[in-house]
C-alpha positions in Angstrom: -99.1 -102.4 -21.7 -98.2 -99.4 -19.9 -95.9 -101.0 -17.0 -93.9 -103.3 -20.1 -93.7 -99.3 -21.6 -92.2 -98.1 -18.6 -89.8 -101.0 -18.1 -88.7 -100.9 -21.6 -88.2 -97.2 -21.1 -86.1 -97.5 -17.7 -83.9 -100.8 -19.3 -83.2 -99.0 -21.7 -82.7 -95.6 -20.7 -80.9 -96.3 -17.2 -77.8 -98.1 -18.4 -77.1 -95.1 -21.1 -77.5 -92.4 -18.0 -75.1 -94.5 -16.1 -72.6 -95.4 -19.1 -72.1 -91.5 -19.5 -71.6 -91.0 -15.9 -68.8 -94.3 -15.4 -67.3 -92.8 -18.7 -67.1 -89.1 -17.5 -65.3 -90.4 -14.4 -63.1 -92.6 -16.3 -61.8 -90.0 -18.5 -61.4 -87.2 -15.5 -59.2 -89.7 -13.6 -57.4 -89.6 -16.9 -57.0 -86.2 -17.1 -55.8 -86.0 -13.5 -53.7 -89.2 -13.9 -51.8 -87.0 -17.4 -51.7 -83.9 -15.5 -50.4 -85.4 -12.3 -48.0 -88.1 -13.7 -47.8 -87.9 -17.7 -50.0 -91.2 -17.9 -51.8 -91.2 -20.7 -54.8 -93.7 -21.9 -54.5 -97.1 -23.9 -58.2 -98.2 -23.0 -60.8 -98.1 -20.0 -63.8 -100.1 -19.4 -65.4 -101.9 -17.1 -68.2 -104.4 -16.0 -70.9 -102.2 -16.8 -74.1 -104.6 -17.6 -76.9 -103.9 -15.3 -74.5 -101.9 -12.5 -71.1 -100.9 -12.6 -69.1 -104.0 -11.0 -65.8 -103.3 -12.2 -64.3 -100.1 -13.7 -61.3 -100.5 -15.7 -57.9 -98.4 -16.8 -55.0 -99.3 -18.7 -52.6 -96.0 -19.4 -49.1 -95.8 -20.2 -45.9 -93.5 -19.5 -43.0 -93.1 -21.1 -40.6 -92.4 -17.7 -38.6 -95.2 -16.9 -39.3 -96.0 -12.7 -37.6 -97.6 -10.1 -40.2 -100.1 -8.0 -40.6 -97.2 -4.9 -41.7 -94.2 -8.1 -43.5 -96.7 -9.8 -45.7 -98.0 -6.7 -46.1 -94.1 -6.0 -47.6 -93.5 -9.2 -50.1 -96.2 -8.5 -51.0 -95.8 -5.5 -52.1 -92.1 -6.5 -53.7 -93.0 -9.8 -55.3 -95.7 -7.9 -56.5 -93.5 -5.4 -57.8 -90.7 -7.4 -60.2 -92.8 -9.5 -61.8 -94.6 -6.4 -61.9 -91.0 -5.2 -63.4 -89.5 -8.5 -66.1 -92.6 -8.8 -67.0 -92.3 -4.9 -67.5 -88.1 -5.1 -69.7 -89.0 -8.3 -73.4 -88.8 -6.6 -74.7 -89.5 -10.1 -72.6 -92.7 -10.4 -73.2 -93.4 -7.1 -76.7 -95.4 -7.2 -75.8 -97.1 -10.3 -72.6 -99.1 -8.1 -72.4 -102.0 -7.3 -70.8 -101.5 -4.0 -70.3 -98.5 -2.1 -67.6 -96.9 -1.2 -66.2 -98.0 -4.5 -62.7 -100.0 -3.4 -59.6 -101.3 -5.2 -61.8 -104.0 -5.1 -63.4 -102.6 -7.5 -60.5 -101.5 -10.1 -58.4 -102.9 -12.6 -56.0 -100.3 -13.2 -52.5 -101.0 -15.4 -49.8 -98.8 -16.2 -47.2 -100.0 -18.9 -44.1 -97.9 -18.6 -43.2 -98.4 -22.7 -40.8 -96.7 -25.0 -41.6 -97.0 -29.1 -44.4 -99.5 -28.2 -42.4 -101.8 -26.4 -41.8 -102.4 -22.8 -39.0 -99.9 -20.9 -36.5 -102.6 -20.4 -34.9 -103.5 -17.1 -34.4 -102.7 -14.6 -36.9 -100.2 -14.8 -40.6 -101.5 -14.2 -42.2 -102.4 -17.3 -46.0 -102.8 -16.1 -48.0 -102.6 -12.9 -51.2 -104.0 -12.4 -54.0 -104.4 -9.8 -56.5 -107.3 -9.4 -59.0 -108.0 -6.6 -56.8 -105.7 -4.3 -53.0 -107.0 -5.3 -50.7 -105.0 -6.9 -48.3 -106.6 -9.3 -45.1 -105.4 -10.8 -43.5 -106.5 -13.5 -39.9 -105.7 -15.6 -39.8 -106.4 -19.6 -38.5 -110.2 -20.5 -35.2 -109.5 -22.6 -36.0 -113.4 -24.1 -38.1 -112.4 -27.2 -39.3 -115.8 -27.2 -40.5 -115.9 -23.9 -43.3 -114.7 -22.1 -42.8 -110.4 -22.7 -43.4 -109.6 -18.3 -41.5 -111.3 -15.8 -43.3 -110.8 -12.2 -41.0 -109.0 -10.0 -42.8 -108.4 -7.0 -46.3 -108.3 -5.3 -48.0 -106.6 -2.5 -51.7 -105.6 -1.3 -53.0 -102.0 -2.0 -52.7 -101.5 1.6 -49.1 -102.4 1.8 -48.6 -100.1 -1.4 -50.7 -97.3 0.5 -48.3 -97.6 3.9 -45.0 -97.5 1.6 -45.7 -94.6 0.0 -47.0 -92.4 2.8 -43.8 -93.9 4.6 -41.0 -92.6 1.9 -43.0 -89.1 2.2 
């Protein structure tokens, strides 16, 4: 009776302990990510059942990018949360792998204006999925799909533009 008391206890204290922590990291990457950039957040998440697999951002600016400003921008948001997750010594036994990696993110940023894409040329969303980055601009067709895929590149790639154009 005592071990299922002690199981029951760490089931179903454990995951709360490292909820708070994946959140608390979450929202400081926001506040660095509005501070830094103006992003602000739509929604955050992640694959969070017995480990944390998968942390997820979505956040949104208003600023209307070019691909070079827009890449920038996610490169450094990028960056900072793997950073802010990987510093967390809390967080850190409660990951699924370690260092955390872009592996490990899904992070979008919609560039919108009045709830609605920022139309081209400007980049409309940019998003990141088992270590691609993906660019989109807004479809002008209302009846069509609303992205059209521009362009796509590995974080690395990404990562050796930017600190190139510095």
């Amino acid at each position: 009776m005592l071990i299922f008391a002690i199981y029951i206890l760490t089931t179903v204290i454990a995951p709360d302990q490292f909820l708070s922590e994946a959140s608390k990291a979450l929202n400081v990457n926001a506040a660095t990510a509005f501070d830094t950039n103006g992003l602000v957040v739509s929604s955050q998440g992640g694959r969070l059942m017995q480990n944390i697999k998968t942390l997820k951002q979505s956040l949104e600016s208003s600023e209307r990018v070019e691909l070079s400003r827009a890449r920038q921008i996610f490169v450094q948001t990028a960056l900072d949360l793997m950073q802010c997750v990987n510093k967390n010594k809390k967080l850190r036994p409660y990951l699924n792998t370690y260092p955390f990696s872009i592996e490990n993110i899904q992070l979008t940023i919609g560039f919108t204006e009045n709830n609605n894409f920022i139309k081209p040329p400007h980049i409309a969303n940019i998003s990141c999925h088992k270590g691609k980055v993906y660019y989109s601009i807004a479809n002008t067709n209302r009846e069509a799909e609303p992205l059209n895929h521009l362009h796509e590149e590995t974080f690395e790639e990404a990562c050796q533009l930017v600190a190139k154009e510095k």
